[in-house]
PAMIVO-287439 format. One record per atom (N, C-alpha, C, O): residue number from 1; residue in three letters; atom name; x, y, z. Coordinates in steps of 0.05 Angstrom, whole numbers, plus 32768, in hexadecimal, padded with zeros to 4 digits. Last residue first. Example, Ala and Ser with C-alpha at 12.3 -4.5 7.8 and 13.67 -1.06 7.14 Angstrom:
<sites>
+-----+------+------+------+------+------+
| seq | type | atom |   c1 |   c2 |   c3 |
+-----+------+------+------+------+------+
|   2 |  SER |    N | 8101 | 7FD3 | 808E |
|   2 |  SER |   CA | 8111 | 7FEB | 808F |
|   2 |  SER |    C | 8102 | 8001 | 809D |
|   2 |  SER |    O | 810C | 8017 | 80A1 |
|   1 |  ALA |    N | 8108 | 7F8E | 809C |
|   1 |  ALA |   CA | 80F6 | 7FA6 | 809C |
|   1 |  ALA |    C | 8108 | 7FBE | 809C |
|   1 |  ALA |    O | 811D | 7FBE | 80A9 |
+-----+------+------+------+------+------+
</sites>
This chain:
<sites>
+-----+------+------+------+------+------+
| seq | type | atom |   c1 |   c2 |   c3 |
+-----+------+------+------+------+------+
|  99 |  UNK |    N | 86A0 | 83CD | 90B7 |
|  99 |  UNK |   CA | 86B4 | 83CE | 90B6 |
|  99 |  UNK |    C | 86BD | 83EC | 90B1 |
|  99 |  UNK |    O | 86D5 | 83F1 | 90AF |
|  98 |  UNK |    N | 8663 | 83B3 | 90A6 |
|  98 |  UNK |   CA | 8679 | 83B6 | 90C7 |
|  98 |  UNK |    C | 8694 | 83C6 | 90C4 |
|  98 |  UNK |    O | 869C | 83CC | 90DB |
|  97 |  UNK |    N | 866B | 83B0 | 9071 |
|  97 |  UNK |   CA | 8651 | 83CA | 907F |
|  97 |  UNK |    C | 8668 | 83C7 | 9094 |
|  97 |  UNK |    O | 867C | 83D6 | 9094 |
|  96 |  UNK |    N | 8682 | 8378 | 9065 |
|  96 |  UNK |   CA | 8689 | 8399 | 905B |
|  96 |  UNK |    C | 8684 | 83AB | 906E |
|  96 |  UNK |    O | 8695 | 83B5 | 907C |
|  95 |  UNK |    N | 865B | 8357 | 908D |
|  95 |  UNK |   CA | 8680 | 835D | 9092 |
|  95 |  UNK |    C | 8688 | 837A | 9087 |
|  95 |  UNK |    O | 8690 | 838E | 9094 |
|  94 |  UNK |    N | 861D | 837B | 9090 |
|  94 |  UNK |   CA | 8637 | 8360 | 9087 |
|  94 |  UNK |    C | 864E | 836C | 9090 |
|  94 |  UNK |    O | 8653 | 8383 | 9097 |
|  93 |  UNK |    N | 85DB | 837B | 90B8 |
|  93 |  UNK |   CA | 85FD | 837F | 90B3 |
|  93 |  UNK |    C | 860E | 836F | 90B2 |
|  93 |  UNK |    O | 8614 | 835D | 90C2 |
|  92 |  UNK |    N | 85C4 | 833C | 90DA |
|  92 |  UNK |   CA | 85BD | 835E | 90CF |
|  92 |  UNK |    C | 85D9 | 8360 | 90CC |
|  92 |  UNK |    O | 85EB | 8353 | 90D5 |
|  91 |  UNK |    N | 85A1 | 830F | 90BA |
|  91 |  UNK |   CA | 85BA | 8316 | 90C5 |
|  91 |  UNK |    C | 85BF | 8333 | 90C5 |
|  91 |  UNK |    O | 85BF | 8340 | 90B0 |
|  90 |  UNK |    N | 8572 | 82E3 | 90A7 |
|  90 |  UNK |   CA | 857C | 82F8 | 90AE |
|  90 |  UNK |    C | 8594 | 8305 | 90C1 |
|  90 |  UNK |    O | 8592 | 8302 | 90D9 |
|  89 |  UNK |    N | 8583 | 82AB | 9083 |
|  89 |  UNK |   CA | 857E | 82B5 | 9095 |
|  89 |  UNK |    C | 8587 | 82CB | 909D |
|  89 |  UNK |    O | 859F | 82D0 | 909C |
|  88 |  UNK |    N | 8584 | 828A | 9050 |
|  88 |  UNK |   CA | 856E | 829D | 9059 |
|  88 |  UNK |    C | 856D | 82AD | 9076 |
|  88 |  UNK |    O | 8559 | 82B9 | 907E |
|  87 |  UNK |    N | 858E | 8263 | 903E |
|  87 |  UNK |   CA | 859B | 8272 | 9044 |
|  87 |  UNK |    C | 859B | 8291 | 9048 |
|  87 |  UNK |    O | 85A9 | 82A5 | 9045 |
|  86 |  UNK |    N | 855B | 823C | 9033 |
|  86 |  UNK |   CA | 8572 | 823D | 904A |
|  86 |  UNK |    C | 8587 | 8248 | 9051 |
|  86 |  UNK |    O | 8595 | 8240 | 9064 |
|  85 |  UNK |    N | 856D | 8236 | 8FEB |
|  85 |  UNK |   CA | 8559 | 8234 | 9002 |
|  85 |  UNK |    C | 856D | 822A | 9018 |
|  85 |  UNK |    O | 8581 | 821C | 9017 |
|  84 |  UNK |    N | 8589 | 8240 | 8FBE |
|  84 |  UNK |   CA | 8580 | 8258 | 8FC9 |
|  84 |  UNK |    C | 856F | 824E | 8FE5 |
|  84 |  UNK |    O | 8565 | 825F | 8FF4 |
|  83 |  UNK |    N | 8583 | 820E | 8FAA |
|  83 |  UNK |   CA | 8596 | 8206 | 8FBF |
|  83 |  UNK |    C | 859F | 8228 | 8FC8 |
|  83 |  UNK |    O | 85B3 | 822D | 8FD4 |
|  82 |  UNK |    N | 8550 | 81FA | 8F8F |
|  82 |  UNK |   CA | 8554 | 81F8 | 8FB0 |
|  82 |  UNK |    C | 8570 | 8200 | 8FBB |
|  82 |  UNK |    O | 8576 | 81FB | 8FD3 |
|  81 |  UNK |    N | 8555 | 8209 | 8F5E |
|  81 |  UNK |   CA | 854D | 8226 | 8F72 |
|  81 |  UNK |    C | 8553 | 821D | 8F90 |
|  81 |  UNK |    O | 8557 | 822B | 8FA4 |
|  80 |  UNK |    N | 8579 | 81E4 | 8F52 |
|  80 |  UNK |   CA | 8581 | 81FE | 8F4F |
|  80 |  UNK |    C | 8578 | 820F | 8F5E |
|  80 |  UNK |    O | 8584 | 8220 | 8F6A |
|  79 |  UNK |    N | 8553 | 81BB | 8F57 |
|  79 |  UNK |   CA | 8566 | 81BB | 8F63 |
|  79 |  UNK |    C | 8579 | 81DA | 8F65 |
|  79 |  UNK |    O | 8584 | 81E2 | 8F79 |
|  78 |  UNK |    N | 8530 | 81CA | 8F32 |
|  78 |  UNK |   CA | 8525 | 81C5 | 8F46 |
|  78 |  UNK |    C | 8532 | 81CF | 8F5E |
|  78 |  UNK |    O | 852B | 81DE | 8F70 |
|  77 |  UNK |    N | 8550 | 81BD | 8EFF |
|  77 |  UNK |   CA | 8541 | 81DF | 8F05 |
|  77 |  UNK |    C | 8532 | 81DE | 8F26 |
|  77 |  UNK |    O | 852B | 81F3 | 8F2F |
|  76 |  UNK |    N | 854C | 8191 | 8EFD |
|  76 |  UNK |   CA | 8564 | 81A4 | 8EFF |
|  76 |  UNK |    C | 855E | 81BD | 8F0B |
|  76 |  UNK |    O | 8567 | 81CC | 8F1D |
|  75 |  UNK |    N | 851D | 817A | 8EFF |
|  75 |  UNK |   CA | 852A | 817E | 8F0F |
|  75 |  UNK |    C | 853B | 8190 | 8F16 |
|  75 |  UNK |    O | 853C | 819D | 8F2B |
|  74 |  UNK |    N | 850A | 8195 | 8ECB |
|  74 |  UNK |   CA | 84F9 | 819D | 8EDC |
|  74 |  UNK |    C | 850F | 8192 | 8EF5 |
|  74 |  UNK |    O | 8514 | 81A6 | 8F03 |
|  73 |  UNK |    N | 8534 | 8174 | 8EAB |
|  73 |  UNK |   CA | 8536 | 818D | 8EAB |
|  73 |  UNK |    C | 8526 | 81A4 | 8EC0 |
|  73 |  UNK |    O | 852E | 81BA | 8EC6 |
|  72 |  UNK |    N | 8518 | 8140 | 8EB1 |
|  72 |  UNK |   CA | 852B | 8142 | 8EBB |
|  72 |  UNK |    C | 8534 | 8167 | 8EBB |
|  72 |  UNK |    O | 853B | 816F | 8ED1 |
|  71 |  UNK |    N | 84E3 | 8153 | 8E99 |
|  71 |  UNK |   CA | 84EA | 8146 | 8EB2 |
|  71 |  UNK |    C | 84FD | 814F | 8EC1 |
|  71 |  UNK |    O | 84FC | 815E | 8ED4 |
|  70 |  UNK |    N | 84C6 | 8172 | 8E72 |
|  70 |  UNK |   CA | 84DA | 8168 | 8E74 |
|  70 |  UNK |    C | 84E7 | 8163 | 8E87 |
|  70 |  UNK |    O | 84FD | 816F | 8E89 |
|  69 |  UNK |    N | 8483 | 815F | 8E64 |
|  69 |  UNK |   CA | 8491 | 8172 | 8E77 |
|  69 |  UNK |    C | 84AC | 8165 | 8E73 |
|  69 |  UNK |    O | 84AC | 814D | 8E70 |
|  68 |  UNK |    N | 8468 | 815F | 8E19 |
|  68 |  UNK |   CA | 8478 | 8150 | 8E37 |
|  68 |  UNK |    C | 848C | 8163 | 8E47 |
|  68 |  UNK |    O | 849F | 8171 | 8E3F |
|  67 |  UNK |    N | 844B | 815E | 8DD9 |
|  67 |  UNK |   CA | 8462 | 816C | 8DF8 |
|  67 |  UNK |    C | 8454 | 815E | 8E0A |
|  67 |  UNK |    O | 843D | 8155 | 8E0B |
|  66 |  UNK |    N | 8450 | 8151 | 8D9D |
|  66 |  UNK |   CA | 843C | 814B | 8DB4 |
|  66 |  UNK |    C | 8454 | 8158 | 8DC8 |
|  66 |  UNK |    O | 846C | 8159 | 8DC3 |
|  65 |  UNK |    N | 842D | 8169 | 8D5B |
|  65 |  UNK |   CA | 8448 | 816A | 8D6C |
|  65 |  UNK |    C | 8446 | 8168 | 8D89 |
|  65 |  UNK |    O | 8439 | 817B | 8D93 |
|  64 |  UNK |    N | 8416 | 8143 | 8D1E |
|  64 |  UNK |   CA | 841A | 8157 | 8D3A |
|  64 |  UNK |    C | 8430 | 8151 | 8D48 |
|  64 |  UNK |    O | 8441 | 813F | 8D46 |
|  63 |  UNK |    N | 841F | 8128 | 8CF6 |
|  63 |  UNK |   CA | 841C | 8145 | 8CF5 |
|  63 |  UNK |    C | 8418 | 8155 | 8D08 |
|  63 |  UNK |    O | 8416 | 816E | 8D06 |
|  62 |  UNK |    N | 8449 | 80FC | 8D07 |
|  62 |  UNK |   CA | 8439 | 8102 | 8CFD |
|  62 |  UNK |    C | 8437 | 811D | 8CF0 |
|  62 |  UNK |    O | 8449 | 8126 | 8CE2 |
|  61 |  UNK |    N | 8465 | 810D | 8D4D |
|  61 |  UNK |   CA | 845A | 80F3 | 8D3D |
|  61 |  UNK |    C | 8449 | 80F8 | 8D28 |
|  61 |  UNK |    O | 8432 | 80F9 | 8D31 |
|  60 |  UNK |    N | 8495 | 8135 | 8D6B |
|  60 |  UNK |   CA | 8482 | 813A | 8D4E |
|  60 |  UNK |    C | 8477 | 8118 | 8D42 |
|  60 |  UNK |    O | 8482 | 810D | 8D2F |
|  59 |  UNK |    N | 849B | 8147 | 8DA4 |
|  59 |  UNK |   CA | 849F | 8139 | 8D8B |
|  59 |  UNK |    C | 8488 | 8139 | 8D7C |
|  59 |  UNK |    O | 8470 | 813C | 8D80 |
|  58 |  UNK |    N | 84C1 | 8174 | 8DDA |
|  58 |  UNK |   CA | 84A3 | 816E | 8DC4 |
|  58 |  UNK |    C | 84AF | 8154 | 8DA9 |
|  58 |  UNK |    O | 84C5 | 8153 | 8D9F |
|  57 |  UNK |    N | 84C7 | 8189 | 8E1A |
|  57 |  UNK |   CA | 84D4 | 8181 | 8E04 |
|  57 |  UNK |    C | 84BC | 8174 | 8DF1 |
|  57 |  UNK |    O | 84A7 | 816C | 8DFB |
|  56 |  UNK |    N | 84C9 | 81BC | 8E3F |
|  56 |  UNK |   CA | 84B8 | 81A8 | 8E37 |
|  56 |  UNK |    C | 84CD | 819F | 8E1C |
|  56 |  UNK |    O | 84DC | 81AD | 8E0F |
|  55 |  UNK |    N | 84F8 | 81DD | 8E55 |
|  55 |  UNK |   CA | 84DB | 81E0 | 8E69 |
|  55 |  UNK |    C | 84CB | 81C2 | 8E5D |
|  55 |  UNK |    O | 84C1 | 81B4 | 8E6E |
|  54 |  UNK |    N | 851C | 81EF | 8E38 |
|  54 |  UNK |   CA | 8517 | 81D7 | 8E41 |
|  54 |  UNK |    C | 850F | 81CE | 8E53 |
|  54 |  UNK |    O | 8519 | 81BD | 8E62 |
|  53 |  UNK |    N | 8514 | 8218 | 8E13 |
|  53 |  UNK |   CA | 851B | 8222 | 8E2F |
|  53 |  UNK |    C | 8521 | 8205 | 8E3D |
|  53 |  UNK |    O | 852E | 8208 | 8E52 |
|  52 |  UNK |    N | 84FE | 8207 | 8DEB |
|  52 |  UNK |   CA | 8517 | 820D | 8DE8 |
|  52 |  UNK |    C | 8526 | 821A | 8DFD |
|  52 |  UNK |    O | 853C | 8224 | 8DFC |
|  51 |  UNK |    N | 84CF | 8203 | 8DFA |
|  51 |  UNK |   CA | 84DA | 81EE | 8DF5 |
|  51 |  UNK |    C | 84FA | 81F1 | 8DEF |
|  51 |  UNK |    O | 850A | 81DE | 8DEF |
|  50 |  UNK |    N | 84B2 | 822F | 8E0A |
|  50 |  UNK |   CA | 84C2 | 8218 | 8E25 |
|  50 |  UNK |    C | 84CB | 8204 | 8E1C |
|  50 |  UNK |    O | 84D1 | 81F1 | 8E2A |
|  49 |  UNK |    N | 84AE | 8247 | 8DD4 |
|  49 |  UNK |   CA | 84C6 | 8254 | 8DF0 |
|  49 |  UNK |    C | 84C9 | 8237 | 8E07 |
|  49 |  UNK |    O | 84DD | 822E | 8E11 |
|  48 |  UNK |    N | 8495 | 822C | 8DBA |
|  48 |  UNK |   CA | 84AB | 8224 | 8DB0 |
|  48 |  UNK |    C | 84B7 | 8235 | 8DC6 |
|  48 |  UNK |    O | 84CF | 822F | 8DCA |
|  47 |  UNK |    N | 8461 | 8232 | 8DD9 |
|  47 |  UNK |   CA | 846E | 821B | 8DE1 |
|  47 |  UNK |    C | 8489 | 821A | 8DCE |
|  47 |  UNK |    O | 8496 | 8205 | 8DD2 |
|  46 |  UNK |    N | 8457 | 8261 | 8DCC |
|  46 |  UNK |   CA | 845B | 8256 | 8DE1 |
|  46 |  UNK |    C | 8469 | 824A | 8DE4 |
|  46 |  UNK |    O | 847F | 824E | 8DEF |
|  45 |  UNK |    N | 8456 | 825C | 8D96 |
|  45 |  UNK |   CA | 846C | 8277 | 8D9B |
|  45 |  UNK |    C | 846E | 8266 | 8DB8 |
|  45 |  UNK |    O | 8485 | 825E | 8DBE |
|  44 |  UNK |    N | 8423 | 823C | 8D96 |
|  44 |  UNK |   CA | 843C | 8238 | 8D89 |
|  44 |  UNK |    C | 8455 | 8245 | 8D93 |
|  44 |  UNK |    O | 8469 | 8236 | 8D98 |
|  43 |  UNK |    N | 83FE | 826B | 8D9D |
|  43 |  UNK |   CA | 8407 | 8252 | 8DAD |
|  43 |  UNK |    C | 841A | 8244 | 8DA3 |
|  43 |  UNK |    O | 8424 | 823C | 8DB8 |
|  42 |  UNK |    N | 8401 | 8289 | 8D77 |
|  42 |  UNK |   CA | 8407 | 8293 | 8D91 |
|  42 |  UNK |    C | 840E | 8281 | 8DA7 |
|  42 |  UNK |    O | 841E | 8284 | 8DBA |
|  41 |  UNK |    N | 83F1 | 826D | 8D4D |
|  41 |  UNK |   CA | 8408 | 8272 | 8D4C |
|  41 |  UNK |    C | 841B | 827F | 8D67 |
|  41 |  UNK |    O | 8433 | 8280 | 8D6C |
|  40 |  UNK |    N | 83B8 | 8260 | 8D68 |
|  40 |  UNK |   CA | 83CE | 824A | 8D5A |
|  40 |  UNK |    C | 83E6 | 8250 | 8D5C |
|  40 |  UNK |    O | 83F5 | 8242 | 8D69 |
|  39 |  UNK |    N | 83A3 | 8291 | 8D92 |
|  39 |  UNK |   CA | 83A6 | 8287 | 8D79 |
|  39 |  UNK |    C | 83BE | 8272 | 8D7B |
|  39 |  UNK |    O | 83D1 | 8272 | 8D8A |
|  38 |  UNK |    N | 837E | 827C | 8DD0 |
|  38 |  UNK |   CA | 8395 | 828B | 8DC1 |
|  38 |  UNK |    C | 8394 | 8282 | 8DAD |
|  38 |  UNK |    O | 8387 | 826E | 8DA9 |
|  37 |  UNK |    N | 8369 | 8269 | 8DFE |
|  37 |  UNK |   CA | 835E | 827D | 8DE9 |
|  37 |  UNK |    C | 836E | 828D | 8DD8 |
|  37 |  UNK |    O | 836C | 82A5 | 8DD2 |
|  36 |  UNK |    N | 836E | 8222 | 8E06 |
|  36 |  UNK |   CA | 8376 | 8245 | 8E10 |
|  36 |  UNK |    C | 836F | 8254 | 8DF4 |
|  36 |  UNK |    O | 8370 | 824C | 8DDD |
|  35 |  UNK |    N | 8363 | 81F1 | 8DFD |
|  35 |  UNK |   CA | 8367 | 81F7 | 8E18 |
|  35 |  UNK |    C | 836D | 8215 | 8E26 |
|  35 |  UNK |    O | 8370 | 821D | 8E3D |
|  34 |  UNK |    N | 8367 | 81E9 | 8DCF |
|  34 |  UNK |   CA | 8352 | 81DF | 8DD5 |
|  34 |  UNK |    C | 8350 | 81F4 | 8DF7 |
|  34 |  UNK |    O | 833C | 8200 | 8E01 |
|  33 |  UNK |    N | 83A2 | 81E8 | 8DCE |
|  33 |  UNK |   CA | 8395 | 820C | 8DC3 |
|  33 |  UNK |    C | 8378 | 81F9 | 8DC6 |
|  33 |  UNK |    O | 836E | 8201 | 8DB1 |
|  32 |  UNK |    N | 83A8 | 81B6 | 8DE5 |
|  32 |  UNK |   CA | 83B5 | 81CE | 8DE7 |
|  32 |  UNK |    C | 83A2 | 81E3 | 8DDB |
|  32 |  UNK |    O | 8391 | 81ED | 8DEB |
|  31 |  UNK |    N | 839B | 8199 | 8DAC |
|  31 |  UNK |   CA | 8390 | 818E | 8DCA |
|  31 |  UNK |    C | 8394 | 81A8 | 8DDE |
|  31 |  UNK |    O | 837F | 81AF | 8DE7 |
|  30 |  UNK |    N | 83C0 | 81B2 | 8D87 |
|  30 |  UNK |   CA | 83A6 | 81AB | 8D88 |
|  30 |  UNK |    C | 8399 | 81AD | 8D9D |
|  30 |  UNK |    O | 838B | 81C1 | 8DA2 |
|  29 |  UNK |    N | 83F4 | 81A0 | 8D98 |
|  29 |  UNK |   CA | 83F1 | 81B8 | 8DA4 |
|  29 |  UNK |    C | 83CC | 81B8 | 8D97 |
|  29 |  UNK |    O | 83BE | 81C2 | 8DA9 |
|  28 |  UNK |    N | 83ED | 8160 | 8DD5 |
|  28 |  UNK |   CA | 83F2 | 8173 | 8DAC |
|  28 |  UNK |    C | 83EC | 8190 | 8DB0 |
|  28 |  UNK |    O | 83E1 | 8199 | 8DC5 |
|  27 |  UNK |    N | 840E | 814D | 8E0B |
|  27 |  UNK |   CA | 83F7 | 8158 | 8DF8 |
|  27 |  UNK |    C | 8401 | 8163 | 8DDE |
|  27 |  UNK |    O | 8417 | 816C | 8DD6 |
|  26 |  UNK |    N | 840F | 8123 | 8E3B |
|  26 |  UNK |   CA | 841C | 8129 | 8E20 |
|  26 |  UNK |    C | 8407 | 8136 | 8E10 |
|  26 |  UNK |    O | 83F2 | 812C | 8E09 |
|  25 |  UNK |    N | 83F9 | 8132 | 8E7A |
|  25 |  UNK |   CA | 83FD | 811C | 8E6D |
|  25 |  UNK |    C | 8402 | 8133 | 8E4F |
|  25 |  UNK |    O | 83FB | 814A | 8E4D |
|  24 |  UNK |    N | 83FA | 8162 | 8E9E |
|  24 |  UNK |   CA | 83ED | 8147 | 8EA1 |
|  24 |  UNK |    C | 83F0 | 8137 | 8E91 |
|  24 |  UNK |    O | 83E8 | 8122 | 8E9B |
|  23 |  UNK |    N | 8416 | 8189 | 8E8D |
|  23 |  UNK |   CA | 842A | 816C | 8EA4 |
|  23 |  UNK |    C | 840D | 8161 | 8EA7 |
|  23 |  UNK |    O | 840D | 8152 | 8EBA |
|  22 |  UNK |    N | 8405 | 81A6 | 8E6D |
|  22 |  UNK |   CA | 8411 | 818B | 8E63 |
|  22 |  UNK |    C | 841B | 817F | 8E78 |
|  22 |  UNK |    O | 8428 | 816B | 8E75 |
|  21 |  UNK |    N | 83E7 | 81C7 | 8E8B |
|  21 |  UNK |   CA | 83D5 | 81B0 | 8E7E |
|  21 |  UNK |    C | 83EF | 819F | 8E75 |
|  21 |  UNK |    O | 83EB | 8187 | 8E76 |
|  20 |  UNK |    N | 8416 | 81DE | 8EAE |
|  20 |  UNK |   CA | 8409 | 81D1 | 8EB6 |
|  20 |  UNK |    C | 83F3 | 81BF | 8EA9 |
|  20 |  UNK |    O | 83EC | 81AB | 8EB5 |
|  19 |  UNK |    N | 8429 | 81F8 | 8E83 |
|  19 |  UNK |   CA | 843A | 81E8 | 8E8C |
|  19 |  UNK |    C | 8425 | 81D3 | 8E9D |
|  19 |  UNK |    O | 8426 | 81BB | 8E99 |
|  18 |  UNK |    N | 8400 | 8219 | 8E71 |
|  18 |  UNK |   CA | 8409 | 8206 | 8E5B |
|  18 |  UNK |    C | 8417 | 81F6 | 8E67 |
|  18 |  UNK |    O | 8417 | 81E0 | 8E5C |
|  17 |  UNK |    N | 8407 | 823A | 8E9E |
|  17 |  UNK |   CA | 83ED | 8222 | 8E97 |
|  17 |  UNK |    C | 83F6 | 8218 | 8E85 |
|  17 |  UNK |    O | 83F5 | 8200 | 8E8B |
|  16 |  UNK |    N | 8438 | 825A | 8E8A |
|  16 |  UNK |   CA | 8439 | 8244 | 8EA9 |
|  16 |  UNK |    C | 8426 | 8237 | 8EA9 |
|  16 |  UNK |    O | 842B | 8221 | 8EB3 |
|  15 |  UNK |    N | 8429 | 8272 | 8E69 |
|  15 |  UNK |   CA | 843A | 8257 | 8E66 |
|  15 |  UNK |    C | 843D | 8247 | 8E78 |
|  15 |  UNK |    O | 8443 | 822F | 8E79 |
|  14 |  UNK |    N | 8407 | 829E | 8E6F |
|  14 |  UNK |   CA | 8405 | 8289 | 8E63 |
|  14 |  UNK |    C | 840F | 8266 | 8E66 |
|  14 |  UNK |    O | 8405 | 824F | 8E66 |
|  13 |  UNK |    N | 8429 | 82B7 | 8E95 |
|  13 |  UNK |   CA | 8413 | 82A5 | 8EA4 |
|  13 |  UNK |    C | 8413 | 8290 | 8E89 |
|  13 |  UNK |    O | 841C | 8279 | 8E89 |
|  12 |  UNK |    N | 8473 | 82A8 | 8E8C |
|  12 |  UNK |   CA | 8461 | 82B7 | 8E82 |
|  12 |  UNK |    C | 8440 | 82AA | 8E8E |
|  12 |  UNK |    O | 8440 | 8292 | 8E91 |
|  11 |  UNK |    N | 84A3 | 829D | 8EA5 |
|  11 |  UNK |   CA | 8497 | 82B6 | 8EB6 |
|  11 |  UNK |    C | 847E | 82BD | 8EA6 |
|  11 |  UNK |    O | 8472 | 82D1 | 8EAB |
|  10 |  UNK |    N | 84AF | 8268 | 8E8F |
|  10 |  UNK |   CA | 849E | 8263 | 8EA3 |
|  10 |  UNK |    C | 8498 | 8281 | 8EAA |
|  10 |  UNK |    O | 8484 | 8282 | 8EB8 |
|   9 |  UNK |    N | 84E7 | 8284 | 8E72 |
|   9 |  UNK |   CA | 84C6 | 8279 | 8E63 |
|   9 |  UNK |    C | 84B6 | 8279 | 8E79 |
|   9 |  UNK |    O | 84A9 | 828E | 8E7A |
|   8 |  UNK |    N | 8503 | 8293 | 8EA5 |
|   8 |  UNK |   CA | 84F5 | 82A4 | 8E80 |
|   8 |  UNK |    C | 84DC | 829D | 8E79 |
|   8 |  UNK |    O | 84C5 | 82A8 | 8E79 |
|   7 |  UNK |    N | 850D | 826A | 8EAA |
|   7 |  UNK |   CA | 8501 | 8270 | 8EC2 |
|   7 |  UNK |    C | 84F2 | 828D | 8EB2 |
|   7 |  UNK |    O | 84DB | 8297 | 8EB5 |
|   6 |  UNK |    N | 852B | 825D | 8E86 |
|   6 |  UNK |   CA | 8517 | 8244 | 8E95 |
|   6 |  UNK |    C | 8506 | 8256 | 8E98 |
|   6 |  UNK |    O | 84F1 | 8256 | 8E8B |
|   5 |  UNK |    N | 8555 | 8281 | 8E7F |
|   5 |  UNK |   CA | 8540 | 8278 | 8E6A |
|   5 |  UNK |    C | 8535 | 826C | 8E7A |
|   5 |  UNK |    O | 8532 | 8280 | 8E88 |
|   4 |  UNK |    N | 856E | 827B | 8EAB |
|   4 |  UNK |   CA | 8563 | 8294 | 8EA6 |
|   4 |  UNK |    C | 8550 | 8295 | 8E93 |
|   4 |  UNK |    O | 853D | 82A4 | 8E93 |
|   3 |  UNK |    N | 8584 | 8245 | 8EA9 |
|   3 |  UNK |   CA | 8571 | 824A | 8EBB |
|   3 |  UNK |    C | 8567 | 826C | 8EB8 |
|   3 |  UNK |    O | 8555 | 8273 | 8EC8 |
|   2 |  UNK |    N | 85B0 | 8255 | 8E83 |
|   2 |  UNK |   CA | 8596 | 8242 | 8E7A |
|   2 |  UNK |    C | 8582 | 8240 | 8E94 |
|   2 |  UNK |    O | 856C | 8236 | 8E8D |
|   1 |  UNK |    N | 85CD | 8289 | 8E6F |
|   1 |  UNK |   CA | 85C8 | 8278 | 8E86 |
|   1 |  UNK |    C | 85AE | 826A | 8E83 |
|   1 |  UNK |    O | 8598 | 8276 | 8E80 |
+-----+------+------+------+------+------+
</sites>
């Protein structure tokens, strides 16, 4: 279930700031481990989970590799949790229990 992965990757703190420096604009992972006290390869391991979670999608110009929030997938995922909303209301005892 591909919202079990989403929501996978995003449970780690790390990754949830990694989510948040790249929605400001496209970053290298360079620019990135500038930004956290982690090793290279540790940061790497990161970002290949939200990328294959399709939390961020990445391209390679060169010798680096730049990420971008993946938009449309940030919707999806948007839409998914909203439609748990509003069905929320307390009700004491179900049909089974009554019975």
């Amino acid at each position: 279930m591909k919202e079990a992965r989403y929501l996978k990757a995003l449970g780690e703190p790390i990754r949830l700031k990694l989510i948040e420096q790249i929605s400001q604009g496209q970053n290298c992972i360079c620019h990135l481990q500038n930004q956290f006290s982690v090793s290279q390869p540790t940061l790497s391991h990161h970002m290949k989970i939200l990328v294959d979670a399709g939390v961020v999608e990445s391209e390679k110009i060169g010798k680096n590799v730049y990420y971008t929030i993946n938009e449309s997938e940030l919707a999806n995922m948007v839409d998914y949790l909203l439609q748990f909303s509003g069905n929320n209301k307390v009700e004491f005892g179900c049909q089974p229990c009554q019975d």
